[in-house]
C-alpha positions in Angstrom: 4.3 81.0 -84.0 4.8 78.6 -86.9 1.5 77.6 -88.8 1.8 74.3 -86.8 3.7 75.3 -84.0 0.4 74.6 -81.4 1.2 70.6 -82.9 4.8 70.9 -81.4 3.8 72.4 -78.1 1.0 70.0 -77.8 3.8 66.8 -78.3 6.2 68.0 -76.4 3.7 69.3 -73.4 2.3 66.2 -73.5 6.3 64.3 -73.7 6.7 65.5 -70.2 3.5 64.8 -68.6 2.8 61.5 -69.5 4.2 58.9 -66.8 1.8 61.1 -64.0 -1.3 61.7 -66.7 -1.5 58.3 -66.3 -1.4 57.9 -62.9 -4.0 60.6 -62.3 -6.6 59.6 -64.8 -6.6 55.9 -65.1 -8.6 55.7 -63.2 -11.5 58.3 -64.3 -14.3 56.0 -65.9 -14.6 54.5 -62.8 -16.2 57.4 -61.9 -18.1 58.2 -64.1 -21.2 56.1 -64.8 -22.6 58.0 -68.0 -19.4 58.0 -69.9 -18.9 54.3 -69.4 -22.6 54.1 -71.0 -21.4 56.4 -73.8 -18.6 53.7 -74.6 -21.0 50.4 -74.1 -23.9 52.2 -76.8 -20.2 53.0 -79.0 -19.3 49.3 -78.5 -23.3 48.4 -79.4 -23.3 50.0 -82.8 -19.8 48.3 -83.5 -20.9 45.1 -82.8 -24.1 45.5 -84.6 -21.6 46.2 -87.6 -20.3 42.6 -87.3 -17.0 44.2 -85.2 -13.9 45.5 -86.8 -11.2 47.8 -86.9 -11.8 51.3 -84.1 -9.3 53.3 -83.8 -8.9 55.8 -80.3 -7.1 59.0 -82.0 -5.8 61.4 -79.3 -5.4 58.1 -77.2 -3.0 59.6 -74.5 -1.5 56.4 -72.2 -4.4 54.3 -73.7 -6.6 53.9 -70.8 -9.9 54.4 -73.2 -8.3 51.6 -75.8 -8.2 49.3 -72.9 -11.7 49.9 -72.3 -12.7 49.4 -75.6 -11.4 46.5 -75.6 -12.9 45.3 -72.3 -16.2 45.6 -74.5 -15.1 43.8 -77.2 -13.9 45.9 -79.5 -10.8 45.9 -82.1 -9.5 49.2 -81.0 -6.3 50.6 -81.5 -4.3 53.7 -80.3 -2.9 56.7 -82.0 -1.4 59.7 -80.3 0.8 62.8 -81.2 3.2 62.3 -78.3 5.3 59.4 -78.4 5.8 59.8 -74.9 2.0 58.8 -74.1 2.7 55.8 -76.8 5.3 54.7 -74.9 3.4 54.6 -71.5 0.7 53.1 -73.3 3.0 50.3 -74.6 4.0 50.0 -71.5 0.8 50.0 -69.3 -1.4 47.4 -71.9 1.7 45.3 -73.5 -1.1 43.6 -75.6 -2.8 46.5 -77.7 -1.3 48.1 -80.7 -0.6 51.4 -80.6 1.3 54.0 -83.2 2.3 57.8 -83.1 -0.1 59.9 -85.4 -1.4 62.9 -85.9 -4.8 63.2 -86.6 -4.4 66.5 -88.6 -2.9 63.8 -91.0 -4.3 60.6 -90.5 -2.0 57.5 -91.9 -5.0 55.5 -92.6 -6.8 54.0 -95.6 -10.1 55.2 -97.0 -13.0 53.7 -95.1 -10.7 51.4 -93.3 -12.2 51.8 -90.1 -15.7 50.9 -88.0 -15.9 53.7 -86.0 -13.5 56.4 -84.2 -13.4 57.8 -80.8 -12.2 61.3 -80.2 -12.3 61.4 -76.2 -10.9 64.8 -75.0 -8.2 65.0 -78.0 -9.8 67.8 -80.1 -9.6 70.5 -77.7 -6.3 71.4 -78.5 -7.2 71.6 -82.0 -7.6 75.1 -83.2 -11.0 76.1 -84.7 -9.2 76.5 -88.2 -8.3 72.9 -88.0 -11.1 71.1 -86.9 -12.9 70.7 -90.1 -9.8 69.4 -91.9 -10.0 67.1 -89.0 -13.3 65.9 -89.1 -12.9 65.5 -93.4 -10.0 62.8 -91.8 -12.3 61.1 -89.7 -15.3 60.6 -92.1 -12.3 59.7 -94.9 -11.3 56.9 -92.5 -14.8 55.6 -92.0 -17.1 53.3 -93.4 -19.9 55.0 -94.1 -22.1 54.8 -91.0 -19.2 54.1 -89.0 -19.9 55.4 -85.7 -17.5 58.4 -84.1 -18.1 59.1 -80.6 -16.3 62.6 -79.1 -15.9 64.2 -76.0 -14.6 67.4 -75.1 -15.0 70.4 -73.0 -18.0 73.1 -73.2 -17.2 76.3 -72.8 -16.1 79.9 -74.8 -13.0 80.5 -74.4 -9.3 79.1 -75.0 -7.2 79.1 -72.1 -3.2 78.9 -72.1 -2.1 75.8 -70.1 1.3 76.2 -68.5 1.4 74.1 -65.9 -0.4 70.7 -65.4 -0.7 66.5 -64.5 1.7 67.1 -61.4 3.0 70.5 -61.8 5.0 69.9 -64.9 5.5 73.3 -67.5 3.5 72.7 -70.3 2.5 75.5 -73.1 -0.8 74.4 -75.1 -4.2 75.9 -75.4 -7.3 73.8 -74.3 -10.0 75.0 -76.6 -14.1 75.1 -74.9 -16.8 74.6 -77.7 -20.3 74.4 -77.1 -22.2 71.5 -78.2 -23.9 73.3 -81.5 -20.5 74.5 -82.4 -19.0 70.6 -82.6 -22.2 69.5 -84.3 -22.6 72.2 -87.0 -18.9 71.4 -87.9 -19.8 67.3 -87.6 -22.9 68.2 -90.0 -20.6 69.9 -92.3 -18.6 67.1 -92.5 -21.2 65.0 -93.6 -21.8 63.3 -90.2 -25.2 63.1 -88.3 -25.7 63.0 -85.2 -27.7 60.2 -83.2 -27.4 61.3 -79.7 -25.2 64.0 -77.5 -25.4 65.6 -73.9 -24.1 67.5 -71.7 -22.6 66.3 -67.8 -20.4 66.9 -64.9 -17.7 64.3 -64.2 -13.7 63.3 -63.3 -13.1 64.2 -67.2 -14.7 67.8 -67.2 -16.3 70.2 -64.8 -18.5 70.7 -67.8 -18.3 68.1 -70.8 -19.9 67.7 -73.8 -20.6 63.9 -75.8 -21.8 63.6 -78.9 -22.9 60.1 -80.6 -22.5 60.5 -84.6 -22.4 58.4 -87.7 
């Protein structure tokens, strides 16, 4: 594989999916009562700031941008897959959303408020994720809140098929929660607050509050 190939796969896996990803998980936060807590302490400590620019990387159809905004926050989208952008555009005419890669974030030095990583680094691989993280502290103020969720776990597993039945060919990456914070702490972020929980985003998930 290419050095970057696992970016291509990712886009184009996610290309195909993305009209029934967004059927099937639009409508996840309503089930889930501890992540929607996650996003109102997020939206706290942006408001707090005085508001400002948040940007959702790894957006998907932009179903967590919407929220965001349902708190009161200046959130925007950014996504690998122009595919999900276009659904996104489509679904919430009214936000702003881009195609990005956060390997390479387009953004300006502390430009942002805070960041939200929501299930969009683990298909990152481990070689990767602290070139990522250097992004997202680049792109913050400093003490600009990042929230992240993701999947815990040991393993990397080869998804071919998914969101309907459609072929896909990317790896979903499991980390375990001191993994994810000794590479946030590396980055220079500290953490204020994580855990661990069940729910319609992950049979076991992991959310960490950091700044």
């Amino acid at each position: 594989m290419k050095a970057n190939g696992w970016l291509e796969d990712t886009r184009t896996s996610y290309d195909a999916v993305a009209s029934t990803y967004a059927d099937l998980t639009r409508h996840f936060l309503n089930e889930t009562p501890v992540e929607r807590a996650a996003f109102a302490s997020f939206a706290d400590s942006i408001h707090a700031q005085g508001g400002g620019l948040v940007a959702d990387v790894g957006c998907g159809t932009g179903r967590i941008t919407a929220h965001l905004h349902q708190l009161g926050v200046d959130a925007f989208g950014i996504d690998l897959s122009p595919g999900m952008i276009e659904v996104a555009q489509r679904d919430y005419p009214d936000l702003r959303f881009e195609v990005g890669s956060m390997t390479d974030l387009a953004l300006a030095d502390s430009s942002l408020v805070g960041l939200v990583a929501w299930y969009s680094l683990i298909h990152i691989p481990d070689d990767q994720i602290s070139s990522v993280l250097t992004h997202f502290r680049r792109v913050l103020r400093p003490g600009g809140p990042l929230l992240l969720g993701f999947h815990i776990g040991d393993e990397s597993r080869l998804k071919t098929h998914g969101y309907g039945g459609h072929s896909m060919k990317l790896y979903v990456h499991l980390r375990q929660l001191s993994q994810v914070s000794t590479w946030l702490n590396d980055a220079g972020f500290t953490i204020r607050a994580h855990r661990t929980l069940t729910s319609a985003e992950s049979k076991l998930g992991g959310i960490i509050l950091a700044s």
